[in-house]
C-alpha positions, -999 to 999 in steps of 0.1 A, spaced: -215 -382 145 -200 -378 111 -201 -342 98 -205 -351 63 -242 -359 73 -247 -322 76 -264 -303 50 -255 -271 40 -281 -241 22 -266 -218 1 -263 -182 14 -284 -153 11 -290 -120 25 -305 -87 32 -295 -54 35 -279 -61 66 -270 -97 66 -262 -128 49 -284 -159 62 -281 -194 56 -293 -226 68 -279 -259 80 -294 -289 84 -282 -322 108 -289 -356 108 -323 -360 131 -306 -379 157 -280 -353 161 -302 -328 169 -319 -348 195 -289 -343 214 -291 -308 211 -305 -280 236 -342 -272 231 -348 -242 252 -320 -220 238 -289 -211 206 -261 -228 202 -229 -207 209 -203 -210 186 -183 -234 203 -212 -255 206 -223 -257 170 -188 -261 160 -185 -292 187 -210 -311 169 -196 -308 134 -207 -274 118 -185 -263 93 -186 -224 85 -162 -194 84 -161 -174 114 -186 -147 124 -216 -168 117 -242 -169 148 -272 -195 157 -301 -170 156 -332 -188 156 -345 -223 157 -368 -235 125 -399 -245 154 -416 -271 128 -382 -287 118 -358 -282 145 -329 -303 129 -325 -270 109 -302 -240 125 -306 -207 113 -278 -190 107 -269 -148 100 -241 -128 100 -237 -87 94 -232 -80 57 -194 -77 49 -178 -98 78 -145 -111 68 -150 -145 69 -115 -152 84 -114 -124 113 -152 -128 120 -151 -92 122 -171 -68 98 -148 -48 74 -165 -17 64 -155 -19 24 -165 -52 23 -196 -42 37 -199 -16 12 -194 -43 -19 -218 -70 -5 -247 -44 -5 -239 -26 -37 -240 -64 -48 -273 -70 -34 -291 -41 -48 -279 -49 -78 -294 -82 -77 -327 -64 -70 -324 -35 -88 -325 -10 -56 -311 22 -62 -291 48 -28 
């Protein structure tokens, strides 16, 4: 299956992560496990393209060619692991964007 078929969302977030979702060709996710998430190695196997620490958290019930993705708030997106000053700009940065104050 060709992995430029897959469709990625821009990302957005929270005050304790940064979502986005990605969405596969229909026959592709025929193939796919119904009953439970992807693990990384999994959703990386079929041709998802991401920076590391991302995790399959849900499945979108009505469409379920759409993965829903999260990951904490300041992950290093090469490590996978959360630095704790980049964790500090990305949610100065989203209560900026909302105008949230503390």
């Amino acid at each position: 299956m060709s992995s430029s078929r897959i469709e990625y969302s821009e990302k957005y977030a929270d005050e304790e992560n940064e979502y986005r979702h990605v969405i596969l060709p229909k026959e592709l996710a025929k193939t796919l496990p119904k009953t439970r998430l992807l693990s990384e190695n999994e959703w990386r196997s079929i041709g998802v393209q991401q920076s590391r620490g991302w995790q399959h958290y849900a499945v979108h019930r009505p469409e379920p060619h759409i993965l829903l993705f999260r990951r904490p708030l300041g992950t290093d997106p090469q490590t996978g692991a959360v630095d704790p000053e980049l964790k500090r700009l990305a949610l100065e940065e989203y209560k900026g964007q909302f105008g949230l104050r503390g």
